[in-house]
N, C-alpha and C positions, 0 to 999 in steps of 0.2 A: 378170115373165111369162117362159116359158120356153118355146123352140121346137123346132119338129121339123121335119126335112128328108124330104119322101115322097121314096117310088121315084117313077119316069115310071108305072106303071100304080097311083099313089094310094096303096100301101102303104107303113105305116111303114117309114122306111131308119133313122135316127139321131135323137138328142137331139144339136140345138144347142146350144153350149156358150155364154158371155157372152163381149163383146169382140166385135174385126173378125173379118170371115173375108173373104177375098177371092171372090167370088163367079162374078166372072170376069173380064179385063182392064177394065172400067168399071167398076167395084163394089168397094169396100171398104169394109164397114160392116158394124155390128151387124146378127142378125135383126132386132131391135126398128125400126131407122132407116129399113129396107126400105119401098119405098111399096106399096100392094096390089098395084097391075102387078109391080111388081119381085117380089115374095110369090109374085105365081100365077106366074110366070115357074120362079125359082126352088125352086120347089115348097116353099116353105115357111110352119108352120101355126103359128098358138099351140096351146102343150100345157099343155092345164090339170091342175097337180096336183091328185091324188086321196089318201084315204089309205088305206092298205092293209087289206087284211081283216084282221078278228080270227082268230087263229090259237090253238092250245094251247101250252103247252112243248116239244110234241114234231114240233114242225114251224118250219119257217124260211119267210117270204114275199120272193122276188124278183121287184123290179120288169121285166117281160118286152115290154120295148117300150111299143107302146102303142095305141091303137085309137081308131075315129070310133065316139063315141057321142050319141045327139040332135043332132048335128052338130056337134060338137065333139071336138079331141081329147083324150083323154085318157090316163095311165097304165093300163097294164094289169100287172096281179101273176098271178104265178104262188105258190103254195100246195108247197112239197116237205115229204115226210114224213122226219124222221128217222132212218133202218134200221141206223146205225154201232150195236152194242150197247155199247162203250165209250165213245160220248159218252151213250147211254140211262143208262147208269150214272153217268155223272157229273151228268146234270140232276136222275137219282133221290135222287142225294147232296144235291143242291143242294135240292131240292125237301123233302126232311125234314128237312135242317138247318132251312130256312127256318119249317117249323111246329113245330118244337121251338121257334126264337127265339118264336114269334106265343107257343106257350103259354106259354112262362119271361117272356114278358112279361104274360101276362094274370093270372099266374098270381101275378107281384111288384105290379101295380095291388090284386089283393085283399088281397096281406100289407100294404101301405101302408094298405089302409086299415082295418084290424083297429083296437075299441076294445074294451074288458071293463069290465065293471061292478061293482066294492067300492062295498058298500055302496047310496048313492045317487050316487057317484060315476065318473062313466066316462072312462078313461083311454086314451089313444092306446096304442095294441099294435102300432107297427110296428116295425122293425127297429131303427131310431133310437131311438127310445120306449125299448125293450127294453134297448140299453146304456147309454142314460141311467140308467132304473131300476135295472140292475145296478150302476153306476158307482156311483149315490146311495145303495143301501146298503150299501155297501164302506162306504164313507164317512161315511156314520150310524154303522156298527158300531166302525171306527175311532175314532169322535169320541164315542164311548157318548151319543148321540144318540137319542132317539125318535121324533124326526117331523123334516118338514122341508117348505119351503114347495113348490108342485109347481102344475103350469099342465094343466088338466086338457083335454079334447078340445074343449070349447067354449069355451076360453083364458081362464077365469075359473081366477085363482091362489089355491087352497086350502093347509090345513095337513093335510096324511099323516102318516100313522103308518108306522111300521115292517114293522106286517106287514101294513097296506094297500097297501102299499109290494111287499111282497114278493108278495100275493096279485095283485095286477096282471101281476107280472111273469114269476108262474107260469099265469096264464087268456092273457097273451099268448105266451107259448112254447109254450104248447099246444094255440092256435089257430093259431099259426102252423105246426106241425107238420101237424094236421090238414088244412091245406091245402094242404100239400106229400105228403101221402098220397092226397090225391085225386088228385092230378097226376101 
C-alpha cells in the first residue's frame, strides 16, 4: 500500500515514500504503522494505485499527483503530446522498422510453409527443403545416381527421382519468389 501526505486544506501535497519518517518528536514510523488518530492527524491517506491511460506513440503519460475519487485516493496522469519533430522522427523510424520486421516475419511463416506437388507426391518447399534438395542433386549427379530415398511433407520416406527431385525444387523456388514479390 502506498501513501500520500495532504496539504492542511485536503489537497494532494506528496507521495510517501516506504520506511520511517519522523513525523514529529513522538513519531517515527512507517505511514503504514500510523494509527487512524495519528493518519488524521498527520494528514495522511492510502493512495491507491491506478493504471495509466492508453496513450498513442506519440504522446508520453505522467503521473501528476493525485486526486480523491469515490473516496479514495488515487493517481492522477497527465496525457503530453509529443511536439519535438526530431524525436517524431525517430518514433517514425522506429514505427516502420517495426512493420517491416511484422511483415519479414509473416512473410518467412508463409515461405516455411511452402509445399509443391510432383506427381502425387508433395514435398516441403521451404528454405531448408530447398538446400537439402539442391544439396541432394549435387550429389545424385556426382554419384551418377537416379533417385534417392526423400521424406516427403507428411514424413512418409519415398524413393525420388531425379527430376522429381529437380521439379520440386524448381515449383519451390518459384513459389518462394512469388511470395517475396508480393511483399
Amino acid at each position: 500500500m502506498k501513501y500520500a501526505k495532504l496539504n492542511e486544506d485536503g489537497t494532494f501535497d506528496n507521495e510517501i515514500g516506504p520506511g520511517n519518517i519522523e513525523w514529529d518528536a513522538t513519531h517515527f514510523c512507517s505511514a503504514s504503522n500510523l494509527t487512524e488518530l495519528e493518519a488524521a492527524t498527520f494528514r495522511v491517506v492510502p493512495l491507491f494505485e491506478t493504471d495509466p491511460p492508453k496513450i498513442n506513440e506519440y504522446q508520453l503519460v505522467e503521473r501528476d499527483g493525485a486526486e480523491k475519487v469515490g473516496g479514495q485516493w488515487r493517481y492522477k496522469w497527465k496525457i503530453v503530446d509529443i511536439t519535438d519533430p526530431a524525436t517524431i522522427a525517430q518514433i517514425d523510424v522506429k514505427k516502420a522498422a517495426a512493420i517491416r520486421e511484422s511483415k519479414k516475419a509473416q512473410r518467412q511463416a508463409i515461405v516455411d510453409a511452402i509445399t509443391v506437388v510432383v506427381g502425387e507426391k508433395v514435398f516441403d518447399g521451404d528454405e531448408v527443403s530447398q538446400g537439402r534438395m539442391a544439396r541432394a542433386l549435387i550429389a545424385l549427379q556426382f554419384a551418377n545416381l537416379s533417385s534417392t530415398k526423400w521424406t516427403l511433407a507428411n514424413n512418409e520416406t519415398v524413393s525420388v527421382t531425379v527430376p522429381e527431385l529437380s521439379q520440386a525444387l524448381i515449383l519451390s523456388g518459384q513459389r518462394q519468389t512469388d511470395i517475396w514479390a508480393l511483399s
